[in-house]
C-alpha positions as CSV (number, residue, x, y, z in Angstrom):
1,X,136.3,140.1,120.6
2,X,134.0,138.1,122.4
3,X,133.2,134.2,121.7
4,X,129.7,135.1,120.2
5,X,131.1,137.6,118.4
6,X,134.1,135.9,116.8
7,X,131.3,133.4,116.2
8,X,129.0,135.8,114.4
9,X,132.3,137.0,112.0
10,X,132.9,133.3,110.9
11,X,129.4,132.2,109.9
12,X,129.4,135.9,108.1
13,X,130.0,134.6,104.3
14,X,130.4,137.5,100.8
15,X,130.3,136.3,97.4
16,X,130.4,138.5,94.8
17,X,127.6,139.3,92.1
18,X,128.4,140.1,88.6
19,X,125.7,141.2,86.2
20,X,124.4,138.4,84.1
21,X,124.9,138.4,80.3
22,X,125.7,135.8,78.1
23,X,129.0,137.5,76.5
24,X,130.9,138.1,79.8
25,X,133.1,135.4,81.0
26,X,133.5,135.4,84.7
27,X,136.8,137.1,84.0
28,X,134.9,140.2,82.0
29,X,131.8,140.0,83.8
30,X,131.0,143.6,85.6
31,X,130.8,143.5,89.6
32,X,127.5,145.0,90.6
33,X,127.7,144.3,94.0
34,X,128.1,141.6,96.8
35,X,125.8,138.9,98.4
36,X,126.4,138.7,102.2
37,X,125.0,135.3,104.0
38,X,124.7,134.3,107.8
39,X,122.9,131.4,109.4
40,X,120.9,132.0,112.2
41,X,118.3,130.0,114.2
42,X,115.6,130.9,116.2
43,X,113.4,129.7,118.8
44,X,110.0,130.3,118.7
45,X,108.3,129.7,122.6
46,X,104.7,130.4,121.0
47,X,104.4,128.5,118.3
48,X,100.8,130.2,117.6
49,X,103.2,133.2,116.3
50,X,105.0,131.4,114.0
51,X,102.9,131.9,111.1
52,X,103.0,135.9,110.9
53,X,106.8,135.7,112.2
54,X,107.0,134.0,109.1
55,X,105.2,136.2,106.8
56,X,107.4,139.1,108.2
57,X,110.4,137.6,107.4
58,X,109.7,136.8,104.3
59,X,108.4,140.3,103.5
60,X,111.5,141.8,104.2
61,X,112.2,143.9,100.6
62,X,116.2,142.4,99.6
63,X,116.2,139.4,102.1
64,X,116.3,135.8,101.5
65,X,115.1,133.2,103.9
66,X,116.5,129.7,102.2
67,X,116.9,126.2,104.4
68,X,113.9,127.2,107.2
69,X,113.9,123.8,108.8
70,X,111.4,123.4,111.8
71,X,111.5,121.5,114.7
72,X,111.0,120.8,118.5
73,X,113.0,122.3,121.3
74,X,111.7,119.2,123.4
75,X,111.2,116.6,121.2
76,X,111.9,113.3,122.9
77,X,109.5,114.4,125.5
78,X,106.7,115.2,122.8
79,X,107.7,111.5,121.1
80,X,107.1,110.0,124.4
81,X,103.8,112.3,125.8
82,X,102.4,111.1,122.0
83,X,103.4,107.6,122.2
84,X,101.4,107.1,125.7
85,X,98.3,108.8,124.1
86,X,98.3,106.8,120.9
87,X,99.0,103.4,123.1
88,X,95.3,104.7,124.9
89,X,93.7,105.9,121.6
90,X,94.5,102.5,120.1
91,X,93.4,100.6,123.4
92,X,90.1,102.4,123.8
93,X,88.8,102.1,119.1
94,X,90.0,98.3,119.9
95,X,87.6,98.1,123.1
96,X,84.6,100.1,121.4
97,X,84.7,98.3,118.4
98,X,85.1,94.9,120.1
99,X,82.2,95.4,122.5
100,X,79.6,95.9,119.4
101,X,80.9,92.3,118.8
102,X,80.5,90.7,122.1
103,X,84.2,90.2,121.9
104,X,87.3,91.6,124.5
105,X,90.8,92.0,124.4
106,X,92.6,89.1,126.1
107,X,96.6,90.3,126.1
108,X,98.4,92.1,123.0
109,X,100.3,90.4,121.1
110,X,102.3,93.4,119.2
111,X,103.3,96.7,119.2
112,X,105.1,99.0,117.0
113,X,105.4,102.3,115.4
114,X,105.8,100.8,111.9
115,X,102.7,99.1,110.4
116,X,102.9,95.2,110.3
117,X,102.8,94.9,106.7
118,X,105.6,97.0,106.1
119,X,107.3,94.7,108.8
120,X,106.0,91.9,106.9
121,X,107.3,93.2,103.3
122,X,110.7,93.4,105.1
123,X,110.5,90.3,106.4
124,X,108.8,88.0,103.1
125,X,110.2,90.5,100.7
126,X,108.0,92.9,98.5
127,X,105.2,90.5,96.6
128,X,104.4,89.5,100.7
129,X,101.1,91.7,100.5
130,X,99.6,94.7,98.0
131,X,101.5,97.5,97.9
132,X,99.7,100.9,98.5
133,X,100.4,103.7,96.2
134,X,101.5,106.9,97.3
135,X,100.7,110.0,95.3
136,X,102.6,113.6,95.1
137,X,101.6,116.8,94.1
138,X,102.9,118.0,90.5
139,X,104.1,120.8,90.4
140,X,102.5,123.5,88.1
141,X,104.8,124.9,85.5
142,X,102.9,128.3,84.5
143,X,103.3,129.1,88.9
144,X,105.6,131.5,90.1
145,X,108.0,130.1,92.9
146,X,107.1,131.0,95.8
147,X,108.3,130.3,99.6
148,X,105.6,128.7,101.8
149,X,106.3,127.9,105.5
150,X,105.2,124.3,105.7
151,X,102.9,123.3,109.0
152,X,104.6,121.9,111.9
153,X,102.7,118.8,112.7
154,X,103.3,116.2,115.6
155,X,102.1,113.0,115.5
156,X,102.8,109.5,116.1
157,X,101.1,106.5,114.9
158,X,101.1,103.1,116.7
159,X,100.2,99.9,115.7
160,X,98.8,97.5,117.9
161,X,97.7,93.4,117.5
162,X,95.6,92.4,120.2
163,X,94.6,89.1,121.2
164,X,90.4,88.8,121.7
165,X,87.9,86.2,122.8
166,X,84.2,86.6,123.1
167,X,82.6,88.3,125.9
168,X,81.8,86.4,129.1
């Protein structure tokens, strides 16, 4: 038997399924068949697919798709390609704005991917500055469950404290 194949039989996982009524005891209970599991992953190269890939799957009559986690193949190299573009987004608002003002950046002073009042909460402690509040979704009771493959969205946010003086 082959690695990948000895590999394939040990992820391979069967429970069995007993029909569900309230007088059995696990004991009693009538075996109406077995529940087979294997973990797989899979790399989509087009991520435009991934949507109806999705849908497929999830179509498939007696199949169930549980733990879909996404994620990038390349991701330090995404990180990195997004932090340079939010350094020059952040660079290029601060110059626009500060022109209207007859104003110009001098040197920065900070950078960070965290915002500076959280730094400064963690710093000073909680009652440092207002909190923002964050708000959820409820869920609705009267919905059916249903399986929806969330987005996969890349961004990075930067934070940036520059040092200005008026305009020469």
């Amino acid at each position: 038997m082959s690695k990948a194949a000895r590999k394939l039989a040990e992820d391979l996982r069967s429970e069995p399924e007993y029909e569900q009524r309230e007088n059995y005891s696990r004991g009693h209970a009538k075996l109406i068949g077995y529940k087979v599991t294997r973990p797989f992953q899979v790399k989509v190269t087009n991520v435009a697919s991934f949507p109806k890939l999705s849908n497929e799957l999830v179509s498939i009559q007696g199949v169930e798709f549980s733990a879909i986690e996404g994620g990038l193949q390349k991701q330090k190299e995404t990180e990195a390609d997004l932090w340079g573009t939010a350094l020059n987004d952040a660079r290029e608002r601060a110059e626009k704005t500060l022109k209207s003002l007859n104003m110009r950046i001098d040197s920065i002073f900070a950078v960070s991917p965290i915002a500076f009042p959280e730094i400064e909460r963690e710093i000073f402690g909680p009652g440092s500055t207002v909190a923002g509040v964050r708000g959820g979704l409820a869920e609705r009771a009267d919905e059916t469950p249903q399986y929806r493959v969330a987005p996969i969205t890349v961004t990075q946010e930067v934070h940036v404290i520059y040092l200005i003086s008026p305009a020469k």
